[in-house]
N, CA and C atoms as a LAMMPS dump frame, in Angstrom:
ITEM: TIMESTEP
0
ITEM: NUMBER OF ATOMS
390
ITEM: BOX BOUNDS ff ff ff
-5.0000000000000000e+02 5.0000000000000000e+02
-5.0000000000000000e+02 5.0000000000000000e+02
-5.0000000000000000e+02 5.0000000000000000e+02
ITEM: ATOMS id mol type element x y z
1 1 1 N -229.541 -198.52 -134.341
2 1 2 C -230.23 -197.683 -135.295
3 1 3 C -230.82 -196.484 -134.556
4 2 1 N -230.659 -195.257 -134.704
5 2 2 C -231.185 -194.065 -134.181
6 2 3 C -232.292 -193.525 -134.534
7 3 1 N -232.975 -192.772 -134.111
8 3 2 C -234.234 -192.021 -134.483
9 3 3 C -233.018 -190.263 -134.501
10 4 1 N -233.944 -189.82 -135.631
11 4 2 C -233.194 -188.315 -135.664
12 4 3 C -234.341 -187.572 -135.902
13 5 1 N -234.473 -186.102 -134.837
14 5 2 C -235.319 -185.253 -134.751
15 5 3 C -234.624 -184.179 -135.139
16 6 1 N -235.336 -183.316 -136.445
17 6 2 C -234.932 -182.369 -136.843
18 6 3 C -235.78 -181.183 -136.33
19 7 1 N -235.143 -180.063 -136.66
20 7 2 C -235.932 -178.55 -136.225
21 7 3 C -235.547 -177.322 -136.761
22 8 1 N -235.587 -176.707 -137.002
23 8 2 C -234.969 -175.187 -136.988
24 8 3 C -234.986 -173.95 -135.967
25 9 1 N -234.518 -173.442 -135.775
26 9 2 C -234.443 -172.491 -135.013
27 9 3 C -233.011 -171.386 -134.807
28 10 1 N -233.774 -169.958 -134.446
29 10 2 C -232.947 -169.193 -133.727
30 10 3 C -232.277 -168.72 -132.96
31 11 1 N -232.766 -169.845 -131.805
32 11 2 C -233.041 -169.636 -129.987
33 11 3 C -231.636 -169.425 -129.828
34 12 1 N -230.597 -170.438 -130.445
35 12 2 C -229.516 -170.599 -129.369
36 12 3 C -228.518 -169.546 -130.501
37 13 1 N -227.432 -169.165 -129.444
38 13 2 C -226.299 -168.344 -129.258
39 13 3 C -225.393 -168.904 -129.413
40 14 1 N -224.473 -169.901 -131.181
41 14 2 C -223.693 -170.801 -130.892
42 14 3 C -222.552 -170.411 -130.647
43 15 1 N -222.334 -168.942 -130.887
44 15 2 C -220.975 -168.581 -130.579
45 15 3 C -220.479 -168.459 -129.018
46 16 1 N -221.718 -168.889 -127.847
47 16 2 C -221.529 -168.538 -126.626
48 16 3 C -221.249 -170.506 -126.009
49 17 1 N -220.709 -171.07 -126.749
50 17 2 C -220.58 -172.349 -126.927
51 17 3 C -219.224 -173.032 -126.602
52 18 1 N -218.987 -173.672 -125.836
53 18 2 C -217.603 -174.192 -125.496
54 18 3 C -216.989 -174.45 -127.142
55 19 1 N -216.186 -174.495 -127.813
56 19 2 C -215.081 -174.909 -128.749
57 19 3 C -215.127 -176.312 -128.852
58 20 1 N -215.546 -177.226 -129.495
59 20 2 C -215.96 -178.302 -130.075
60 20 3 C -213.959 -178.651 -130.615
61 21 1 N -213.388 -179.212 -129.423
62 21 2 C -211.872 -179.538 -130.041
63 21 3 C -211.588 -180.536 -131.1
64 22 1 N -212.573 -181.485 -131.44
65 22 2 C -212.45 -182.716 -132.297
66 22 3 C -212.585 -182.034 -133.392
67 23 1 N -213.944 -181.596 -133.242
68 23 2 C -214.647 -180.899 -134.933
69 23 3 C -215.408 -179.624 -134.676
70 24 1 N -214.83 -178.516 -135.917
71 24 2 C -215.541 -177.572 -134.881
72 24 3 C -217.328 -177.369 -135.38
73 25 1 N -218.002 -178.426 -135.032
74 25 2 C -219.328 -178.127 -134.983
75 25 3 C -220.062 -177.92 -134.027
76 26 1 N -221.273 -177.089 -134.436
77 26 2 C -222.032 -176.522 -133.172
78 26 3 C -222.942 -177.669 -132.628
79 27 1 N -223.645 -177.433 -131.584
80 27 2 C -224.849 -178.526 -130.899
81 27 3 C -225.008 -178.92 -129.906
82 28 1 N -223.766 -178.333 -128.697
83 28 2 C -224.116 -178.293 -127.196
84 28 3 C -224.939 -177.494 -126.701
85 29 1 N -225.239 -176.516 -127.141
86 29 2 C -226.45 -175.486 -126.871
87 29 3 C -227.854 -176.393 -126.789
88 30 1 N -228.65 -177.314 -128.183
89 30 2 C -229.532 -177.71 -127.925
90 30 3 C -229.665 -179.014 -126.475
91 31 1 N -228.233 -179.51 -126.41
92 31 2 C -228.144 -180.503 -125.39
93 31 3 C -228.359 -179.762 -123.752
94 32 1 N -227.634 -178.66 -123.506
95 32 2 C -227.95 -177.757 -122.645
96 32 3 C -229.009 -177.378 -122.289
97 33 1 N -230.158 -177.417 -123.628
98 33 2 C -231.219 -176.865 -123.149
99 33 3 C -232.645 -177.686 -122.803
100 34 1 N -232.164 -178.799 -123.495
101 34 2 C -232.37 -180.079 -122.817
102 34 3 C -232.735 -180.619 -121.801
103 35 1 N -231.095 -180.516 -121.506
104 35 2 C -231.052 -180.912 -120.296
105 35 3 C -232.033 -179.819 -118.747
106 36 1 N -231.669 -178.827 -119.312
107 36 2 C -232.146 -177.477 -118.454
108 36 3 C -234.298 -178.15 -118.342
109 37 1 N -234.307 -178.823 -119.528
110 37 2 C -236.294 -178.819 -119.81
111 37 3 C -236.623 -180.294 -119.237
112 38 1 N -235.55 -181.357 -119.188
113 38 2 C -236.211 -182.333 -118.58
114 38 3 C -235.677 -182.498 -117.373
115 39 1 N -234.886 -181.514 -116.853
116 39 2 C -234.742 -182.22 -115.066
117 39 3 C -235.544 -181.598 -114.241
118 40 1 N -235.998 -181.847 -113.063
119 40 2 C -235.233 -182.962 -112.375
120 40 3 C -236.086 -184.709 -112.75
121 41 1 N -236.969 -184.397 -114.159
122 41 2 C -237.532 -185.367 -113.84
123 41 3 C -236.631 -186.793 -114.862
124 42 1 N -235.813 -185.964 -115.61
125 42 2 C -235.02 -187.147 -116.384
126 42 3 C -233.591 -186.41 -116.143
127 43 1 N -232.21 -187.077 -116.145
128 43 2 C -231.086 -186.45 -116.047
129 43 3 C -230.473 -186.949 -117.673
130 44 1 N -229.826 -185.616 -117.975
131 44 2 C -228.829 -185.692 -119.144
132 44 3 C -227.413 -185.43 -118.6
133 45 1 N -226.608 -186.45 -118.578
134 45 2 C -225.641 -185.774 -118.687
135 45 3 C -224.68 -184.434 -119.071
136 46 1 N -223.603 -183.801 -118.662
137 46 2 C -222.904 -182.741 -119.205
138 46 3 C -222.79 -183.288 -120.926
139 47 1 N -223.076 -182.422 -121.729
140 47 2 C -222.468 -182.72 -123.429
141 47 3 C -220.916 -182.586 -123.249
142 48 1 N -220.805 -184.025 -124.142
143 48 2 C -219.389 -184.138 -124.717
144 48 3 C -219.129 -183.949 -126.199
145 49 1 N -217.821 -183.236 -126.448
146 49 2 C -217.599 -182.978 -127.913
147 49 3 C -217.642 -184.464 -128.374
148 50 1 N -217.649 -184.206 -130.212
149 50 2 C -217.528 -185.441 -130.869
150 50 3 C -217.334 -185.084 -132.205
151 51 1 N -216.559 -186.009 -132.893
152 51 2 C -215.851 -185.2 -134.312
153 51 3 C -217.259 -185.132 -135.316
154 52 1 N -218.672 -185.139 -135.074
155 52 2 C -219.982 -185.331 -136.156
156 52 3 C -220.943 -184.166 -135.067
157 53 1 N -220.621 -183.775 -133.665
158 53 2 C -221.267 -182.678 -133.28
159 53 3 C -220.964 -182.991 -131.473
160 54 1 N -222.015 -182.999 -130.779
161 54 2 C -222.074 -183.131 -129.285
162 54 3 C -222.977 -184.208 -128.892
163 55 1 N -222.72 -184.719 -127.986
164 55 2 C -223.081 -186.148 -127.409
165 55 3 C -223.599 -185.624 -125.81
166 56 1 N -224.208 -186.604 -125.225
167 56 2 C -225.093 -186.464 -123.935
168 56 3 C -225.566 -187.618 -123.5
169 57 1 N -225.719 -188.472 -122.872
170 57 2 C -226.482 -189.419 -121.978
171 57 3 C -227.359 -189.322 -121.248
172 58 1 N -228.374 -190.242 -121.291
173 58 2 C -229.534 -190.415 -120.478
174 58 3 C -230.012 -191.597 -120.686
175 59 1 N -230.696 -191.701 -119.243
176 59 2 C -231.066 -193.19 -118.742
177 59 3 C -232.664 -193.249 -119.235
178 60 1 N -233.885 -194.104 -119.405
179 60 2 C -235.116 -193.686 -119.783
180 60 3 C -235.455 -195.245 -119.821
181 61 1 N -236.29 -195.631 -118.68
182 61 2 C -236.703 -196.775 -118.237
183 61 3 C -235.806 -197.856 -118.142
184 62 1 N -234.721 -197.905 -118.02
185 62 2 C -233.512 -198.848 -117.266
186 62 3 C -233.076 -198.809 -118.538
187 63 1 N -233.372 -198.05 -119.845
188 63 2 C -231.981 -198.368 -120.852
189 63 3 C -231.296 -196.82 -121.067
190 64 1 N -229.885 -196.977 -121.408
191 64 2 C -229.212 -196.082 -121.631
192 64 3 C -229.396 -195.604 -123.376
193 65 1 N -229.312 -194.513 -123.551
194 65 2 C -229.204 -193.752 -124.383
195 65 3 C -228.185 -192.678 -124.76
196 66 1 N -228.117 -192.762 -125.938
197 66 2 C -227.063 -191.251 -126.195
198 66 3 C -227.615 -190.393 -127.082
199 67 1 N -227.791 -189.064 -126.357
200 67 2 C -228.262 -188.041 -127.543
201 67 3 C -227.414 -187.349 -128.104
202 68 1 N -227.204 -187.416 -129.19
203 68 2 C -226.185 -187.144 -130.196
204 68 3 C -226.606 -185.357 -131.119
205 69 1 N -226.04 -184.644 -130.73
206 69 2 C -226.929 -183.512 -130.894
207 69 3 C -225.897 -182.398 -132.298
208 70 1 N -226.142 -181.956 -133.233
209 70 2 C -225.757 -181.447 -134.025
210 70 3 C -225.9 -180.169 -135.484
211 71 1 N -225.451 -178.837 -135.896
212 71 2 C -226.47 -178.102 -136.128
213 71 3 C -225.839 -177.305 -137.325
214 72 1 N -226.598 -176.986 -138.367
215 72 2 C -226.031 -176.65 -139.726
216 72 3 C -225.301 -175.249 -139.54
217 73 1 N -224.936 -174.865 -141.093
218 73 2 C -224.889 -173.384 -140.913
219 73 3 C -225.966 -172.606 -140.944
220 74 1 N -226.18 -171.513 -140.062
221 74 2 C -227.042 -170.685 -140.201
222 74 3 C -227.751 -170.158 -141.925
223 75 1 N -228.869 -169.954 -141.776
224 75 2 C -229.981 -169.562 -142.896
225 75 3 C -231.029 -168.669 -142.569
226 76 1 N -230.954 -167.723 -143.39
227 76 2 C -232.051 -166.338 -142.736
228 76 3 C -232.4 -166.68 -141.167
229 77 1 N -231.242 -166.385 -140.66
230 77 2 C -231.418 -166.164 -138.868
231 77 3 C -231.705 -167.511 -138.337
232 78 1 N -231.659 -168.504 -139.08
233 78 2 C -231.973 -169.89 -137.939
234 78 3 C -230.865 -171.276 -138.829
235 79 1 N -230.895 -171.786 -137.91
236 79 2 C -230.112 -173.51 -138.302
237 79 3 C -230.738 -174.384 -138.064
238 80 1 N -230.807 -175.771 -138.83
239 80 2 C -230.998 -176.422 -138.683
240 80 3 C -230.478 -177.628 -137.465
241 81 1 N -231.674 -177.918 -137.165
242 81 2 C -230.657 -178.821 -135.692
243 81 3 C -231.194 -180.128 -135.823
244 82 1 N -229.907 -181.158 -135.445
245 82 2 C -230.178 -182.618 -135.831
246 82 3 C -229.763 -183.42 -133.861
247 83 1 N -231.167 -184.188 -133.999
248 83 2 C -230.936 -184.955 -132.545
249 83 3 C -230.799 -186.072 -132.544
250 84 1 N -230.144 -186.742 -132.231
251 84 2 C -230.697 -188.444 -132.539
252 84 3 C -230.458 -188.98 -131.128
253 85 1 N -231.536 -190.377 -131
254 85 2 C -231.871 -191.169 -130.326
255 85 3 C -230.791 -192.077 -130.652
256 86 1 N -229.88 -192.398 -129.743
257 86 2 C -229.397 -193.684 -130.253
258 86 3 C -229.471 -194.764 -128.878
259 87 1 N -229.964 -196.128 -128.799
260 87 2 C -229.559 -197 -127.988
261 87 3 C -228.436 -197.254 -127.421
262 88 1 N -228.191 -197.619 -126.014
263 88 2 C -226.787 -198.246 -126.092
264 88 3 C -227.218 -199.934 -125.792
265 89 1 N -226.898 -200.35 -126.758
266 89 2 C -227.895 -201.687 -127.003
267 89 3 C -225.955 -202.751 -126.855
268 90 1 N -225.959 -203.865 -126.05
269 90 2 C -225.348 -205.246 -126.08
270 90 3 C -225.397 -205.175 -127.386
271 91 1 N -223.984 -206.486 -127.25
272 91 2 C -224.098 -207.374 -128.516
273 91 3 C -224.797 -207.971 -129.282
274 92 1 N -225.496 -208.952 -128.011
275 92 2 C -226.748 -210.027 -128.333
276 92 3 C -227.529 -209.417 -128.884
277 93 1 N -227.968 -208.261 -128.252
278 93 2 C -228.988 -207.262 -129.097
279 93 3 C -228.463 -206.468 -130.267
280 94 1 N -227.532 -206.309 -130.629
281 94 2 C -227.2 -206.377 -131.955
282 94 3 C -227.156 -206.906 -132.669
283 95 1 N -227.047 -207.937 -132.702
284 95 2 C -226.434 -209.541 -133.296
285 95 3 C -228.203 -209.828 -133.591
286 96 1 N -228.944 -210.234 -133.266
287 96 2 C -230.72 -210.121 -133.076
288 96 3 C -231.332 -209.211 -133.354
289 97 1 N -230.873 -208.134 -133.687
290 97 2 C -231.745 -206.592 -134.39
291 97 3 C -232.346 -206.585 -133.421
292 98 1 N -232.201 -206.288 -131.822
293 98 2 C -233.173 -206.038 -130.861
294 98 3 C -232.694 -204.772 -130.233
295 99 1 N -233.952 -204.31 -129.988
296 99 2 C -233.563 -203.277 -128.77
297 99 3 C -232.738 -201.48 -129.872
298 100 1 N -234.039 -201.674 -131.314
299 100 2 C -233.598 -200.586 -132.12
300 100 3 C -234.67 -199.23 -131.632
301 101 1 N -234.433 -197.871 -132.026
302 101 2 C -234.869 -197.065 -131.752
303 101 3 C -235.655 -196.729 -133.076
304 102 1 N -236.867 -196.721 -133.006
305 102 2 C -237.688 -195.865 -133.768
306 102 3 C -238.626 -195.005 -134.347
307 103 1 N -238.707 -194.338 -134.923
308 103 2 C -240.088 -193.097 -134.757
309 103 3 C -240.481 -193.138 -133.709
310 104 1 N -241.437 -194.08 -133.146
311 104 2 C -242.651 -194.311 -132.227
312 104 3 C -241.79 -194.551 -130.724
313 105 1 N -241.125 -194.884 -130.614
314 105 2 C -240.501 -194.79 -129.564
315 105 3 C -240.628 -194.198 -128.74
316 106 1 N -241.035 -194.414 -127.204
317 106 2 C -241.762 -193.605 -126.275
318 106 3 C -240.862 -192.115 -125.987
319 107 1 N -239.123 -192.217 -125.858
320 107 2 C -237.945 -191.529 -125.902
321 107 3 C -238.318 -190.749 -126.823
322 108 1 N -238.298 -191.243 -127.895
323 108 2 C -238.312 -190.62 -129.32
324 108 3 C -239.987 -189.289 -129.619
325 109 1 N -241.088 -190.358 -128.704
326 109 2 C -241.8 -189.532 -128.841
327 109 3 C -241.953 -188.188 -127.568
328 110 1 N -241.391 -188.594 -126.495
329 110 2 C -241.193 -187.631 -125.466
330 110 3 C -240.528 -186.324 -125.665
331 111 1 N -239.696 -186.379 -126.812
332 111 2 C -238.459 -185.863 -126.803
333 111 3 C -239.281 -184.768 -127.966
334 112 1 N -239.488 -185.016 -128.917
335 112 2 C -240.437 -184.967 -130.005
336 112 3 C -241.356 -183.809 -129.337
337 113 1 N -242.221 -184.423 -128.687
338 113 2 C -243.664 -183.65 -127.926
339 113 3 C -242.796 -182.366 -126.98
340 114 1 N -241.68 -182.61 -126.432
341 114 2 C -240.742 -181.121 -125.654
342 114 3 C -239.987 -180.536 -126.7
343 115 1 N -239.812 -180.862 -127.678
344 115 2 C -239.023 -179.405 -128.965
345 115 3 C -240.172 -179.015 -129.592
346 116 1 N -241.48 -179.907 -130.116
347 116 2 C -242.45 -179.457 -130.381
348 116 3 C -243.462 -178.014 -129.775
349 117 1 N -243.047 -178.346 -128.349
350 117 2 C -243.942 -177.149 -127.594
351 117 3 C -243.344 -176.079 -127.215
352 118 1 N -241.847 -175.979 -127.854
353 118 2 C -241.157 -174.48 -127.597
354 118 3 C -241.321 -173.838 -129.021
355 119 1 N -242.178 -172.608 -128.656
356 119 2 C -242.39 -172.186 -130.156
357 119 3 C -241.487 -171.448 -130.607
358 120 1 N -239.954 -171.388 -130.302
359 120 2 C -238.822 -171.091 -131.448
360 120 3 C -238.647 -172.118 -132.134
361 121 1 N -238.992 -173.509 -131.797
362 121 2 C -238.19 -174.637 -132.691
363 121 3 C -239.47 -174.78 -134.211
364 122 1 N -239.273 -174.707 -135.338
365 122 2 C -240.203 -174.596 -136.159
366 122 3 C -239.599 -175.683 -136.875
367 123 1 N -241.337 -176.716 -137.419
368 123 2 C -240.783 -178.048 -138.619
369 123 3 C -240.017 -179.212 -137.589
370 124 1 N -240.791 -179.155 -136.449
371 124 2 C -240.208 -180.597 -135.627
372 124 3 C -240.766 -181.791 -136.719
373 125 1 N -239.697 -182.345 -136.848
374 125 2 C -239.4 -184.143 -137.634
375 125 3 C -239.444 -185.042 -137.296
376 126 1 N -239.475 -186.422 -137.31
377 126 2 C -239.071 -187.405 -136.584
378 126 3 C -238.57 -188.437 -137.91
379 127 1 N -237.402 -188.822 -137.912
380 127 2 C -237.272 -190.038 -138.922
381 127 3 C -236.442 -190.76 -138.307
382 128 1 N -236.336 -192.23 -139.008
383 128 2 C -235.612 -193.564 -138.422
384 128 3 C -234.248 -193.619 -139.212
385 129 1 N -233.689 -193.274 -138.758
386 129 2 C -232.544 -193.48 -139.474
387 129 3 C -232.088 -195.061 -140.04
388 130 1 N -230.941 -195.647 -141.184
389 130 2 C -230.676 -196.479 -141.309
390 130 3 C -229.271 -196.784 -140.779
């Protein structure tokens, strides 16, 4: 189950964006910039395309994660941008509803509190997805 952080903004340049070969949607830009705001103290992986937007990895207290990153069409100069938290959670922990991501989530809230404090991103969200 994912946590998804929404936002809006102008900041990024999606046309300066590698070509999304699966699907052509935008959303390596916010993963890029990301990545650029939490190292060296957390690592994100390079974004990978994905046919629903761009994908990224990161590790965050011995569990793996995938940030799944994705972004509307533009609207009076800004888009909407969608992030999600997703676990990479075992079986067992599937099978047991363990090990889900939500709102409160320390990830979820870290992540949250760094799009929050760049003042292009306007209307930071946090919801639990189903």
């Amino acid at each position: 189950m994912p946590a998804v952080i929404r936002f809006n903004t102008g900041k990024f340049d999606v046309t300066r964006e590698r070509p999304n070969p699966v699907n052509p949607i935008f959303g390596e830009s916010l993963l890029l910039w990301l990545k650029q705001a939490l190292e060296p103290a957390h690592h994100i992986d390079q974004p990978e395309p994905e046919d629903w937007g761009w994908y990224a990895h990161l590790v965050w207290a011995d569990q793996r994660f995938m940030l799944g990153s994705s972004a509307s069409d533009e609207e009076s100069g800004k888009r909407e941008w969608v992030l999600q938290v997703v676990p990479q959670r075992s079986l067992k922990e599937r099978l047991l509803g363990r090990g889900k991501v939500e709102h409160d989530h320390p990830l979820v809230q870290y992540l949250t509190g760094v799009l929050s404090r760049e003042e292009a991103f306007v209307g930071v969200s946090v919801e639990s997805a189903a």
